[in-house]
mmCIF file of the C-alpha atoms, coordinates in Angstrom:
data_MODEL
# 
_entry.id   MODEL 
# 
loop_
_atom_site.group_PDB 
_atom_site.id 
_atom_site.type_symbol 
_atom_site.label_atom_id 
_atom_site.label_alt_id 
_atom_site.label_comp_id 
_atom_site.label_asym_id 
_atom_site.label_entity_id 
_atom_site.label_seq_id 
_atom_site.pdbx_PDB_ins_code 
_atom_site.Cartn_x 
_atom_site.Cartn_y 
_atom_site.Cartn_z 
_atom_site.occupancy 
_atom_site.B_iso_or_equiv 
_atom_site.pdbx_formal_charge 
_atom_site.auth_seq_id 
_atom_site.auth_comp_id 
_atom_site.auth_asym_id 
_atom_site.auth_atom_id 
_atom_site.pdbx_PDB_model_num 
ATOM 1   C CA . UNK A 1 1   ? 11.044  18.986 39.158 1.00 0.00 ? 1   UNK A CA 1 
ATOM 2   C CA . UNK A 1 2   ? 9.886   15.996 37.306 1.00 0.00 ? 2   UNK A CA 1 
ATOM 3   C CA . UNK A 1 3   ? 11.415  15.650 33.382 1.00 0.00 ? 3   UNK A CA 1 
ATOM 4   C CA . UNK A 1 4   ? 8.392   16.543 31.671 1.00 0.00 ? 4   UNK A CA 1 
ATOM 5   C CA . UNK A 1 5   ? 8.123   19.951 33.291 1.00 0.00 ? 5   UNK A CA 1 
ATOM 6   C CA . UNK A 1 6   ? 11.927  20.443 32.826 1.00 0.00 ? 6   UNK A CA 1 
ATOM 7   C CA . UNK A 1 7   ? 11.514  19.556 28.885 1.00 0.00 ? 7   UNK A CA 1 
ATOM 8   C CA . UNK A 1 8   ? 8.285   21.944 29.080 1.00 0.00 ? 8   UNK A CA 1 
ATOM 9   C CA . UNK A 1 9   ? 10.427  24.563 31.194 1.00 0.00 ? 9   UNK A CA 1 
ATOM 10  C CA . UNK A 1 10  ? 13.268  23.971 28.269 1.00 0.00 ? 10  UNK A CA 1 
ATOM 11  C CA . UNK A 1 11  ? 10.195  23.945 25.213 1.00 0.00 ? 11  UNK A CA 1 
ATOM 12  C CA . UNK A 1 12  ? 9.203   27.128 26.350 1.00 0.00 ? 12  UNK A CA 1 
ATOM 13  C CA . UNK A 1 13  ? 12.734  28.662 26.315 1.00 0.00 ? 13  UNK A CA 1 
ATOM 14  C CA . UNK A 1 14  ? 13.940  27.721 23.250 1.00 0.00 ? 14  UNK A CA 1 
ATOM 15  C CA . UNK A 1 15  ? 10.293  29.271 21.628 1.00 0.00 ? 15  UNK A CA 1 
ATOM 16  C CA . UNK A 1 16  ? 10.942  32.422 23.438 1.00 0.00 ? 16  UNK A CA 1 
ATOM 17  C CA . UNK A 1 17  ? 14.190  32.802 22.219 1.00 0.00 ? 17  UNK A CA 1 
ATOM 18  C CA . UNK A 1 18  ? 13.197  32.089 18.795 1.00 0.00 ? 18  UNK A CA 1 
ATOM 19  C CA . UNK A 1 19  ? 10.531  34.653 19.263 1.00 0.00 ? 19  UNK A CA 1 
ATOM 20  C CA . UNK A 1 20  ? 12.712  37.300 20.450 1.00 0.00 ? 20  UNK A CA 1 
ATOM 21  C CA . UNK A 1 21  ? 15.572  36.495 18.125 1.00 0.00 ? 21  UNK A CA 1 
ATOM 22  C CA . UNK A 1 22  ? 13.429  36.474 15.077 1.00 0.00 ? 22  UNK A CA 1 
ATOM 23  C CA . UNK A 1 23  ? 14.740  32.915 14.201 1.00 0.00 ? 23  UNK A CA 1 
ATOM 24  C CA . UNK A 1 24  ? 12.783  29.443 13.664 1.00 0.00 ? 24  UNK A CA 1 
ATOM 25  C CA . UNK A 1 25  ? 12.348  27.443 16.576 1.00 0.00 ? 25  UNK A CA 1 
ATOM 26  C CA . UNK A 1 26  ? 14.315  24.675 14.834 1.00 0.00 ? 26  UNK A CA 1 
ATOM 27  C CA . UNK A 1 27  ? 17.184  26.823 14.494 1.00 0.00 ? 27  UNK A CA 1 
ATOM 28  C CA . UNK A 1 28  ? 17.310  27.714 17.763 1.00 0.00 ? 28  UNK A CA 1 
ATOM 29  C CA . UNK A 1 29  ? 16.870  24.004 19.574 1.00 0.00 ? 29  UNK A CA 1 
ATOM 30  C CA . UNK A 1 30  ? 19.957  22.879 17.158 1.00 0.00 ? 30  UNK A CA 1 
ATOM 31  C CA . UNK A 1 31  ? 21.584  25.659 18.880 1.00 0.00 ? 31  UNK A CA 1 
ATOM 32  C CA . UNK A 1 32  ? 21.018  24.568 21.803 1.00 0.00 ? 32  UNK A CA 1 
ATOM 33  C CA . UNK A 1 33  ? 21.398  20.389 21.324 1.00 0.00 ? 33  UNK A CA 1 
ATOM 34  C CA . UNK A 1 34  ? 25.024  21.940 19.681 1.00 0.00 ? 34  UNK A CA 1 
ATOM 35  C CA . UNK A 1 35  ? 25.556  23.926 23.051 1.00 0.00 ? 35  UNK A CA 1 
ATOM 36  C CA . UNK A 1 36  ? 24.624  21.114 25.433 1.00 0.00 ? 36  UNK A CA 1 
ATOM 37  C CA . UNK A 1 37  ? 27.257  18.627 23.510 1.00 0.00 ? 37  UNK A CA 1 
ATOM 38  C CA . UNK A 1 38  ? 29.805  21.206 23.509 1.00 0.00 ? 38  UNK A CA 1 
ATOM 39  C CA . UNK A 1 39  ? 29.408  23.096 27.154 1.00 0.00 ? 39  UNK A CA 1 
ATOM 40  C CA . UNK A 1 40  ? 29.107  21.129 30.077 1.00 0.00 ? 40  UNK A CA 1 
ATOM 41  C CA . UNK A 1 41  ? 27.234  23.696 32.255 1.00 0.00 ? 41  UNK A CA 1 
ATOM 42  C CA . UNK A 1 42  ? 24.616  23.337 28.875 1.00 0.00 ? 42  UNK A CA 1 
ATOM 43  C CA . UNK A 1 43  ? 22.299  20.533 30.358 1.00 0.00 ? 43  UNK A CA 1 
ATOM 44  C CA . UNK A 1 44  ? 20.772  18.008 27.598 1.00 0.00 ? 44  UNK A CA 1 
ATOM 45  C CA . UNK A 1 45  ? 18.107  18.473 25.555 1.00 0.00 ? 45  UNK A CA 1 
ATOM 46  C CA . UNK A 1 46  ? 15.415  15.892 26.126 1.00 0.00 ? 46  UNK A CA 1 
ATOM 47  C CA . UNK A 1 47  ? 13.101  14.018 23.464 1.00 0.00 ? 47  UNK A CA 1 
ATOM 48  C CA . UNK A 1 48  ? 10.121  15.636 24.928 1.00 0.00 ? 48  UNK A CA 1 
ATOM 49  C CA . UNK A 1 49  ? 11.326  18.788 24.818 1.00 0.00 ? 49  UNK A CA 1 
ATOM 50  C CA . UNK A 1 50  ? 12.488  17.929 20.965 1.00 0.00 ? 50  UNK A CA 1 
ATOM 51  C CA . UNK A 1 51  ? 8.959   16.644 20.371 1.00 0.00 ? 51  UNK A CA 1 
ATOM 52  C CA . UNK A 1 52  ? 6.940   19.667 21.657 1.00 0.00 ? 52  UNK A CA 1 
ATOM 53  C CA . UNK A 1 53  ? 9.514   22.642 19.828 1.00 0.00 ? 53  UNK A CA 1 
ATOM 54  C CA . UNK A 1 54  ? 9.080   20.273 17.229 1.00 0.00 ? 54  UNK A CA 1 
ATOM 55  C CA . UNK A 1 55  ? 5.081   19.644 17.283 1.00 0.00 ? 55  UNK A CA 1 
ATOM 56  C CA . UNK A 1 56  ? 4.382   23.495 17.675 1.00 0.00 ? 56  UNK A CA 1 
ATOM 57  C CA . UNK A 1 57  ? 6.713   24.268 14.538 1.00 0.00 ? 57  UNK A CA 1 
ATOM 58  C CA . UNK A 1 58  ? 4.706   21.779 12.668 1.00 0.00 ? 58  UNK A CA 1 
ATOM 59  C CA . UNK A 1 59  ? 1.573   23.611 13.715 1.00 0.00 ? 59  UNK A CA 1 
ATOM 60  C CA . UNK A 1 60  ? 3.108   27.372 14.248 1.00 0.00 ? 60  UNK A CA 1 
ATOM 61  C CA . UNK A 1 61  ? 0.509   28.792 11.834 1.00 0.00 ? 61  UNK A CA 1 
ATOM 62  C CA . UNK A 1 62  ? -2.798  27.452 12.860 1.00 0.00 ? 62  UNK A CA 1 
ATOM 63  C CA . UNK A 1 63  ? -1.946  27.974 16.572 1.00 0.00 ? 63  UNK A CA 1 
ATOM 64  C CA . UNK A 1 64  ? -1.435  31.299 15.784 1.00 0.00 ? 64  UNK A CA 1 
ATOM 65  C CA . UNK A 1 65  ? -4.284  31.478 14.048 1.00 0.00 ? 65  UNK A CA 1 
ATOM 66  C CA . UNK A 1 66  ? -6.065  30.469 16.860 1.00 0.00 ? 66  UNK A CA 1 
ATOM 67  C CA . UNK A 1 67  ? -4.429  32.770 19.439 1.00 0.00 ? 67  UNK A CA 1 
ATOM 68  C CA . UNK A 1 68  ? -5.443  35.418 17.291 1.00 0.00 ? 68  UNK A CA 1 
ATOM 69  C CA . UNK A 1 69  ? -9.216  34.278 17.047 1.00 0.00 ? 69  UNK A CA 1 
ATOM 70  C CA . UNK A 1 70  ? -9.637  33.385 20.749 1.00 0.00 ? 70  UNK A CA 1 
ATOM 71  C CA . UNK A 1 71  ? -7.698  36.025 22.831 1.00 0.00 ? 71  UNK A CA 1 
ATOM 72  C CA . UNK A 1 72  ? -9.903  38.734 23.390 1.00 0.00 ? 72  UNK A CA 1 
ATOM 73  C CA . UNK A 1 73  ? -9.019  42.045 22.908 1.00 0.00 ? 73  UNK A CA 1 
ATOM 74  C CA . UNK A 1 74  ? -5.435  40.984 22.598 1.00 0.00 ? 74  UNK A CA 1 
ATOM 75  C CA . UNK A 1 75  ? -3.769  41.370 19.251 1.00 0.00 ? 75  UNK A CA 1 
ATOM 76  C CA . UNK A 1 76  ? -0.762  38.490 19.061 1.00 0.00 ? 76  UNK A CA 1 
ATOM 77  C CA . UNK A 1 77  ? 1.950   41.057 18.234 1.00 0.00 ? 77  UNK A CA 1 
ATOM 78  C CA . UNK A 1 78  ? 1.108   43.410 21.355 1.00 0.00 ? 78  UNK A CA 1 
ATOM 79  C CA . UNK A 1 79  ? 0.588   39.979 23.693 1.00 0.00 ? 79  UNK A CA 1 
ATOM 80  C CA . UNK A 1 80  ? 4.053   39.971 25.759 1.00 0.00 ? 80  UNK A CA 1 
ATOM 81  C CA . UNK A 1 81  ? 6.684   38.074 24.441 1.00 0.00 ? 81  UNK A CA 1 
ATOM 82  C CA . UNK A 1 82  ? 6.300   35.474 27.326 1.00 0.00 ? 82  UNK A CA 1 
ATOM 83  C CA . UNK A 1 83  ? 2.199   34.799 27.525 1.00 0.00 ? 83  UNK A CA 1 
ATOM 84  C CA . UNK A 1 84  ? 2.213   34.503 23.736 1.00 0.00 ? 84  UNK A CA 1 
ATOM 85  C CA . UNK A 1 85  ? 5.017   31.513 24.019 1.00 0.00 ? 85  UNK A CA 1 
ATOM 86  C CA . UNK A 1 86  ? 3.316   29.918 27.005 1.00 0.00 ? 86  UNK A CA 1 
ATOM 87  C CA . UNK A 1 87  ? -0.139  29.811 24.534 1.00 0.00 ? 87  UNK A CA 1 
ATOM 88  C CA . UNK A 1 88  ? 1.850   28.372 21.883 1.00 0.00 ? 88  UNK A CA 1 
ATOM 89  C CA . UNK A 1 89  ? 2.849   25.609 23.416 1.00 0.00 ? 89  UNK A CA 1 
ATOM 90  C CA . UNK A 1 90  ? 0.390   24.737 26.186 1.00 0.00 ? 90  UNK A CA 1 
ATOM 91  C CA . UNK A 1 91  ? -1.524  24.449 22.950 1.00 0.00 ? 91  UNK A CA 1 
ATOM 92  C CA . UNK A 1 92  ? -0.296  22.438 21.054 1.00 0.00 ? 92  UNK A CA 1 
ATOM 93  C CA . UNK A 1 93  ? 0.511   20.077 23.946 1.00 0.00 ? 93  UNK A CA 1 
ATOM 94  C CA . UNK A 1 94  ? -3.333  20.198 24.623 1.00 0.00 ? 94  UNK A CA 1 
ATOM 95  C CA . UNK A 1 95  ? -4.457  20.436 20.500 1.00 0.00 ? 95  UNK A CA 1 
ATOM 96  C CA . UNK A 1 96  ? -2.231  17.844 19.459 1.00 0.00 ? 96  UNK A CA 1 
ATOM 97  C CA . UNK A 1 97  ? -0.285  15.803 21.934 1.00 0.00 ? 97  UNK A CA 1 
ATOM 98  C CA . UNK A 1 98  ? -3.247  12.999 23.097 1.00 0.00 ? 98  UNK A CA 1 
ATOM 99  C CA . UNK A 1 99  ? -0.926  11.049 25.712 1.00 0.00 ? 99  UNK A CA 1 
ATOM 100 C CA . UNK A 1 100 ? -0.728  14.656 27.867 1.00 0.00 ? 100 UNK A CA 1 
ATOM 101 C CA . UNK A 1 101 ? -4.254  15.071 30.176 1.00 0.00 ? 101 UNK A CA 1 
ATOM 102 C CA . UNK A 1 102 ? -5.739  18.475 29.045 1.00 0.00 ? 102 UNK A CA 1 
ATOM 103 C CA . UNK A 1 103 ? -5.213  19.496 32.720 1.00 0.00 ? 103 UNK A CA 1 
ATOM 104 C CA . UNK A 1 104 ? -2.114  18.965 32.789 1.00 0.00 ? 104 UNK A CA 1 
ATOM 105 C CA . UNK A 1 105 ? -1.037  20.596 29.693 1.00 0.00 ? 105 UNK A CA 1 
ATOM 106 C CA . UNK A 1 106 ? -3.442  23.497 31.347 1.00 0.00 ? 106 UNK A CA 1 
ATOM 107 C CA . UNK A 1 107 ? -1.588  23.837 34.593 1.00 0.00 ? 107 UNK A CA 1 
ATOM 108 C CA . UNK A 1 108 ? 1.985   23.164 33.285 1.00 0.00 ? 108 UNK A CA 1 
ATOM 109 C CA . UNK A 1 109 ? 1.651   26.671 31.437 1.00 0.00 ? 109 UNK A CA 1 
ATOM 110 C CA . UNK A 1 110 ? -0.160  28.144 34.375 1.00 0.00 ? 110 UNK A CA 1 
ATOM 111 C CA . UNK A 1 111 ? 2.542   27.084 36.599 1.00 0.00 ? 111 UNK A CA 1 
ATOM 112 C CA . UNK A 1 112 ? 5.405   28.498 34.149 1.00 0.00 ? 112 UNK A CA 1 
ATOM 113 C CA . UNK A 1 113 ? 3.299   31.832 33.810 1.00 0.00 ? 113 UNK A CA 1 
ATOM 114 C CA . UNK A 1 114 ? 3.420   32.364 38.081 1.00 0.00 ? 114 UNK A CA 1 
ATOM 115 C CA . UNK A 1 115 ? 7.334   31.534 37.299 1.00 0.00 ? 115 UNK A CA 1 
ATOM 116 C CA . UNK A 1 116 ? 8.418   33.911 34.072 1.00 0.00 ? 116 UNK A CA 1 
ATOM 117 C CA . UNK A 1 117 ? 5.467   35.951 33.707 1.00 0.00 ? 117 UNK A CA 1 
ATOM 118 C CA . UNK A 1 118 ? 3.398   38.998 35.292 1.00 0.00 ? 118 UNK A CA 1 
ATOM 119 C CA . UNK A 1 119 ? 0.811   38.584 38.084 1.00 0.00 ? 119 UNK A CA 1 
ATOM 120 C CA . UNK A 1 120 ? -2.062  38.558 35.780 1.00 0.00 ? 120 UNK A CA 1 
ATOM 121 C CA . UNK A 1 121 ? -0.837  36.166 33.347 1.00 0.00 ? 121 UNK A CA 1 
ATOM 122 C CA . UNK A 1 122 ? -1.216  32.705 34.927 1.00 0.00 ? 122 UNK A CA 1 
ATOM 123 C CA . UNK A 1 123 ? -5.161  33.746 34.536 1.00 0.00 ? 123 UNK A CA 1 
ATOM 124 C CA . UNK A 1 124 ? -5.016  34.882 31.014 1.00 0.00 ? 124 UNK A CA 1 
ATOM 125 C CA . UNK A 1 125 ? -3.236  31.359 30.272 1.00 0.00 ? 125 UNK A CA 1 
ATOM 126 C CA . UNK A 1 126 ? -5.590  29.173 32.040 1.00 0.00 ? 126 UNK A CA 1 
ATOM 127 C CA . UNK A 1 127 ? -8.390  31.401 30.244 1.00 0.00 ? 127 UNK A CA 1 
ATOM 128 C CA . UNK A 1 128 ? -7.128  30.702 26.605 1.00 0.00 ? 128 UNK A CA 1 
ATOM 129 C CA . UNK A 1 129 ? -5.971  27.623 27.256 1.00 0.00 ? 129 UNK A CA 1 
ATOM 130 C CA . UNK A 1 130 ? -9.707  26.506 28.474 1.00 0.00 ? 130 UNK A CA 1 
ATOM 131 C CA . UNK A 1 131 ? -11.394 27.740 25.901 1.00 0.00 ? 131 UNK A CA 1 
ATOM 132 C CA . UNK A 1 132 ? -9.174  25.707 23.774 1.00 0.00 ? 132 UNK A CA 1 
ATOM 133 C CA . UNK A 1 133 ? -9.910  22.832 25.709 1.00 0.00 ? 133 UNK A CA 1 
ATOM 134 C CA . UNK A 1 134 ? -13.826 23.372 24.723 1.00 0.00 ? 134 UNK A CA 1 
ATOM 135 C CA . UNK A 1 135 ? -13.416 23.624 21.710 1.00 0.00 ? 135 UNK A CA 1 
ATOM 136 C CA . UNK A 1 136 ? -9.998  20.796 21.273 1.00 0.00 ? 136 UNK A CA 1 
ATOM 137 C CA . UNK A 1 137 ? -12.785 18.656 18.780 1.00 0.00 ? 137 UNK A CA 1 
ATOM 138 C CA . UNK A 1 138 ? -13.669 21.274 16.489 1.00 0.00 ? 138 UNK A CA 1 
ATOM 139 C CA . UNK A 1 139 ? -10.123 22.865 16.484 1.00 0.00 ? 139 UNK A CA 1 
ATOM 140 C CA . UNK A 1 140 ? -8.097  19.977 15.314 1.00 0.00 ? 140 UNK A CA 1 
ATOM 141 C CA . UNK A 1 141 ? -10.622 18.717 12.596 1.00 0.00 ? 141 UNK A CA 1 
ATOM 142 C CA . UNK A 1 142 ? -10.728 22.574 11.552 1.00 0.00 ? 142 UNK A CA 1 
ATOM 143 C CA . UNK A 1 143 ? -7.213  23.018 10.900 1.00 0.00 ? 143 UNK A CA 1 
ATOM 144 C CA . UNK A 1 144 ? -5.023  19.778 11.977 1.00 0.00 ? 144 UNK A CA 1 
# 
């Protein structure tokens, strides 16, 4: 697995275990940068991985926002736990993050939804995450 994926594999983890522990991402990467100094089995957490739990934190709010706007028929609350973290930062990677191709960023989250998520999902991702690639221009002047 290339390191990108791995620090989007490990991005995605640490959000979903903010999510379900009702902590701040930040809280929860220190935990684990504390954990991978201190346990050997712990691998290392990467820059990129720092840089996207980071980047979404920075933007939590408005790419909530937009979750909330865009998904139809889903409120973010009922979304499961898993899609809803997969959005958040396949989003921001493709909002903010300009040195990541919009397709990639687009099939990275696709590709983590066939791994940790149900049979529908991987659609529903690509689905949101296109429409946010339409509208990337108007959604970071709107709210960056």
């Amino acid at each position: 697995m290339a390191a990108r994926s791995k620090a989007r594999k490990r991005a995605f983890q640490i959000l979903f275990e903010a999510d379900q522990r009702g902590a701040s991402p930040q809280t929860v990467l220190a935990d684990w940068i504390r954990h991978s100094r201190t346990d050997d089995r712990q691998p290392p957490v990467n820059e990129y991985t720092m840089q996207l739990v980071e980047g979404y934190a920075a933007y939590a709010t408005r790419i909530d926002e937009l979750i909330s706007t865009y998904a139809t028929d889903w409120d973010l609350d009922r979304m499961p736990v898993v899609d809803r973290n997969l959005i958040r930062l396949g989003a921001y990677e493709l909002v903010w993050v300009d040195e990541t191709p919009d397709a990639v960023a687009i099939d990275e989250a696709v590709q983590l939804a066939k791994e940790f998520s149900t049979d529908d999902s991987p659609s529903f991702v690509n689905g949101l995450l296109g429409r946010f690639k339409e509208l990337k221009p108007s959604l970071r002047r709107d709210g960056a």
